[in-house]
C-alpha positions in Angstrom: 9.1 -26.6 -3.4 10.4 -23.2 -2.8 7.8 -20.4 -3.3 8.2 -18.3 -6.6 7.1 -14.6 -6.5 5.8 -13.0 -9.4 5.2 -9.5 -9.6 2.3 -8.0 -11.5 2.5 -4.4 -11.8 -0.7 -2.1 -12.9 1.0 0.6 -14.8 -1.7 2.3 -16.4 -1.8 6.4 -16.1 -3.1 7.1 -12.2 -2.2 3.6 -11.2 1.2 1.9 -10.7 0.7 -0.2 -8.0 2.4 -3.6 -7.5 0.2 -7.4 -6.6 2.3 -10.2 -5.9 1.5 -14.1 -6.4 3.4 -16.2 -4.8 3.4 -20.5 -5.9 3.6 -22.7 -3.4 3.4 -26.6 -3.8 -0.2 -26.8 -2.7 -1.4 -23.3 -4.8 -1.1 -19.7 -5.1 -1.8 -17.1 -2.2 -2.0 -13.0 -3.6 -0.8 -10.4 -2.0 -2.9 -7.4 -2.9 -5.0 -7.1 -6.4 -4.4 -3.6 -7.8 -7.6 -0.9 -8.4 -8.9 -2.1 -11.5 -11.6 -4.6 -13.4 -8.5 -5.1 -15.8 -6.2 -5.7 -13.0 -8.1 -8.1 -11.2 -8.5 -10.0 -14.5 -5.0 -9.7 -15.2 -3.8 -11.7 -12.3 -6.9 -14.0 -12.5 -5.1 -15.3 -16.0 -1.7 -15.2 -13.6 -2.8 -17.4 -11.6 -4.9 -19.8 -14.3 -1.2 -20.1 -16.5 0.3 -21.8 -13.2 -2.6 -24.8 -13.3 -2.9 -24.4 -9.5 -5.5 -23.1 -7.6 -5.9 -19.6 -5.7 -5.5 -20.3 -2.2 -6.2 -16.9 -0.2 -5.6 -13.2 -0.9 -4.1 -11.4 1.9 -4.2 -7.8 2.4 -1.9 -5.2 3.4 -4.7 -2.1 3.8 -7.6 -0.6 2.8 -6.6 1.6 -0.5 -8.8 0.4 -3.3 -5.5 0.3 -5.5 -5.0 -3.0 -3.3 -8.2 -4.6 -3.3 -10.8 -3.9 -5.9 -9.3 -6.2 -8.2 -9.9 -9.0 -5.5 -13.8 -9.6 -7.2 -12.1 -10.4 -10.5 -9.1 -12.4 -9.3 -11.6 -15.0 -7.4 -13.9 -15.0 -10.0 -16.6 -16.0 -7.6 -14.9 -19.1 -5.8 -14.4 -19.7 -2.1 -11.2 -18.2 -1.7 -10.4 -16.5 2.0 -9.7 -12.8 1.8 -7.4 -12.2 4.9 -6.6 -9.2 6.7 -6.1 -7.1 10.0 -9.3 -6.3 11.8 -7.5 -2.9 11.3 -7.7 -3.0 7.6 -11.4 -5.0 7.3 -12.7 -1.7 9.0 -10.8 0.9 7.4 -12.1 -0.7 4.1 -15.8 -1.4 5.0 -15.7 2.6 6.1 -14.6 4.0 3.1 -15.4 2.0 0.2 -18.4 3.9 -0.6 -16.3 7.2 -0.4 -14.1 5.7 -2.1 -16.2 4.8 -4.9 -18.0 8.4 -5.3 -14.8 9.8 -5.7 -13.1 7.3 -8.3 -15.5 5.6 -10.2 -16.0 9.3 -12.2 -12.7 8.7 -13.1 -12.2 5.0 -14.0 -15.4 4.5 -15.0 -15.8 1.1 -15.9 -12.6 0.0 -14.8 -14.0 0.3 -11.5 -15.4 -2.9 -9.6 -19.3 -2.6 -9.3 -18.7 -4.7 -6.6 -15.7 -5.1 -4.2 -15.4 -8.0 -2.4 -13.9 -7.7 1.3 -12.0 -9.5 3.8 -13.5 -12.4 4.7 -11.2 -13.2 7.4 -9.6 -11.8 10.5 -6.2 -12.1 11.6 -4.5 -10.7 14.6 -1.6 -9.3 14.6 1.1 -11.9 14.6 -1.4 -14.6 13.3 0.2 -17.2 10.8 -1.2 -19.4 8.2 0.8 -21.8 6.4 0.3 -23.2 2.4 3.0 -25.6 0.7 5.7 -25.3 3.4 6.0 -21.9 3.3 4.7 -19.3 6.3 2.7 -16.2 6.2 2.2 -13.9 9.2 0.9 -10.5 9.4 2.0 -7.6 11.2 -0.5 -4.6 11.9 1.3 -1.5 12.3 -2.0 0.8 12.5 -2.0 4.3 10.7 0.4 5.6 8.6 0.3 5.7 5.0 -3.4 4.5 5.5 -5.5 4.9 8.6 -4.3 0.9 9.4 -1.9 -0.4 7.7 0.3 -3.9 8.1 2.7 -5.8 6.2 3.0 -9.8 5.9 6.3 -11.9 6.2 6.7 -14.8 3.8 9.0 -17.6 5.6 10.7 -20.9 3.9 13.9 -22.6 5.3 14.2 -19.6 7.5 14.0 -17.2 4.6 12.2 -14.7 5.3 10.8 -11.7 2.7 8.2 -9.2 3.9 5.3 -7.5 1.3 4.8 -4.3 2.6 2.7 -2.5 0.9 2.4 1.4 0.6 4.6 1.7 3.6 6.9 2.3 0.6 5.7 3.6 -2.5 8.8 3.4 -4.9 9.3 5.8 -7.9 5.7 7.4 -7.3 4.9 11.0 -5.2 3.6 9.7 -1.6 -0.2 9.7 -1.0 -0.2 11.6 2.3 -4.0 12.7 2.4 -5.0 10.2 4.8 -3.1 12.3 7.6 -0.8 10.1 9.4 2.8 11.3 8.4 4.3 11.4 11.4 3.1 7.8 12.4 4.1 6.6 8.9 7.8 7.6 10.3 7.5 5.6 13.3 6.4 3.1 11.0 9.1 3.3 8.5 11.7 3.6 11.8 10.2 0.0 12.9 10.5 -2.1 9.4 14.2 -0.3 9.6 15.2 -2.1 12.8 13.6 -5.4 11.2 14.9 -5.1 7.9 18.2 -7.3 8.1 15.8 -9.8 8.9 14.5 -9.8 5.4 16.0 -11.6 2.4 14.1 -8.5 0.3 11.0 -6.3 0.6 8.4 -5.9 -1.7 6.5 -2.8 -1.5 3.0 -1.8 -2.8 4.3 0.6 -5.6 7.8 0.3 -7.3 11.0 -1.5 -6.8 11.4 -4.2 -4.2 14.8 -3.7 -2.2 16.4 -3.4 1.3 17.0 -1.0 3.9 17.3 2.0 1.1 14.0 1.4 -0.1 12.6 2.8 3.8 15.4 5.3 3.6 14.4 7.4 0.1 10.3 6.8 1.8 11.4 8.5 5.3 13.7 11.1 3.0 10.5 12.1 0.9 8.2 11.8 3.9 10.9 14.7 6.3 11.3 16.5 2.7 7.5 17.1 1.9 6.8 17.8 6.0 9.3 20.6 5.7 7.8 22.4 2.7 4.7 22.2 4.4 5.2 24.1 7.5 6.9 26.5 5.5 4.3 26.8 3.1 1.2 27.0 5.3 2.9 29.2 7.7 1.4 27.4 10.7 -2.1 27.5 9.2 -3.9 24.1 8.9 -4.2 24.9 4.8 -2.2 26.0 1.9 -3.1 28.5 -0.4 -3.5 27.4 -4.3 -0.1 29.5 -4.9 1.4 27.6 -1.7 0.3 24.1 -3.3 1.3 25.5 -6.4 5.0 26.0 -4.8 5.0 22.7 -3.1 4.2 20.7 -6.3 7.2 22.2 -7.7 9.2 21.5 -4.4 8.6 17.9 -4.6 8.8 17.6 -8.3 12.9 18.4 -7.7 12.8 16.3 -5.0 11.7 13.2 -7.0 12.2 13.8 -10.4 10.1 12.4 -13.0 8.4 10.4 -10.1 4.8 9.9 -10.6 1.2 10.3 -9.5 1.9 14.1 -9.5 -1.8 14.7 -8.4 -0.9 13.6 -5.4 1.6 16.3 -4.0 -1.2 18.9 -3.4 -4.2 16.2 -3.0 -2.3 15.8 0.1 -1.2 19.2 1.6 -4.1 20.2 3.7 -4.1 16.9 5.6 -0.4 17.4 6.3 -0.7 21.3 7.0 -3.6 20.2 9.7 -2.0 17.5 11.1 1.0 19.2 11.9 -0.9 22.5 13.5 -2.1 19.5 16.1 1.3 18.3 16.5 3.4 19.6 19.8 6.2 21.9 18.5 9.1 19.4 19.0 7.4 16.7 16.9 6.9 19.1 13.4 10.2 18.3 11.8 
């Protein structure tokens, strides 16, 4: 049968972030599992409705938006978790930090206990369920200190999941410190994209070729206001963030996750001070 991919989409205040299941003839196989207990639940049900069992979960990176809700979803069965060796490390290394600084904020909603990869795949690696191919391509930091995308193949159609290397109708979360990379990233998936029937990304909208091009817009918009801002310093004032928040707020209006523009400025401002002259665009 041909796959069907349904998108579930966590949009509760401080959230937004996209999961996808896709149905094969042998089962289901997730693509992410959003941040929250609820979440995780959610597309447990999802996947129950079809009257076919969960096959794997595969992961794009190590944001807890994208895999807390993995404990929930597999309710306890033997279900492979799949990602990177990238992203099982990334993930391992900051869950705990993760937690201190989240859990005071979704409180319950936040897994006691996240479940993690249980399985490594290179980059490249495929697996195959009902027909239909999924390989993974690690693309190392940019949005996240290791992110990677996975390609979904059937009849030679091909779509690729690519999680937060687009994050569609929300502000970016830059904080991880890997802006420029996240453009050599984006300039990659460009050159690939007429490869892809569609691309679905970890927040927002799934699309083509435009969908990089608003990401690598933002990306080169919020760079710009923050070498003016810091004024070559690796930090911005409160005033300075103050500034940029509204700078960015034009720039994407009535996008989302606001918090985010000045959660992210210092990384930005000090990755760019270590940056050769020629590259702080």
């Amino acid at each position: 049968m041909e796959p069907k991919i349904t998108t579930y989409s966590q949009g509760e205040p401080s959230i937004f972030s996209n999961a996808y299941l896709i149905e094969t003839s042998e089962g289901i196989v997730a693509i992410d599992a959003t941040l929250t207990v609820s979440g995780g639940k959610a597309l447990n049900k999802m996947v129950k409705n079809t009257g076919k069992k969960l096959l794997a979960v595969l992961l794009t990176h190590g944001h807890p938006d994208h895999y807390n809700g993995v404990t929930e979803l597999i309710e306890g069965k033997d279900v492979p978790i799949i990602a990177t060796a990238a992203v099982d490390t990334v993930i391992r290394e900051y869950d705990g930090a993760k937690e201190k600084q989240w859990k005071p904020v979704f409180g319950d909603e936040w897994p006691s206990r996240r479940t993690f990869p249980s399985k490594i795949f290179k980059d490249g690696e495929s697996v195959v369920f009902g027909g239909v191919t999924f390989t993974v391509h690690d693309m190392g930091p940019g949005e996240s200190h290791a992110d990677s995308y996975w390609v979904m193949e059937y009849n030679g159609v091909m779509h690729a999941f690519i999680g937060d290397i687009v994050l569609g109708g929300v502000h970016a979360y830059l904080a991880d410190g890997h802006s420029s990379a996240w453009l050599e990233t984006i300039s990659s998936l460009k050159s690939l994209s007429g490869k892809f029937a569609k691309m679905y990304p970890g927040h927002g909208e799934p699309g083509n070729e435009e969908i990089l091009d608003r990401q690598k817009a933002y990306i080169e918009r919020y760079r710009q206001n923050v070498k003016i801002l810091s004024e070559g310093r690796g930090v911005l004032s409160e005033e300075a963030k103050g500034r940029l928040v509204q700078e960015m707020k034009k720039f994407l209006p009535g996008g989302r996750l606001e918090f985010l523009i000045g959660l992210s400025a210092d990384a930005v401002a000090a990755e760019m001070v270590k940056e050769p002259q020629a590259s702080r665009r």
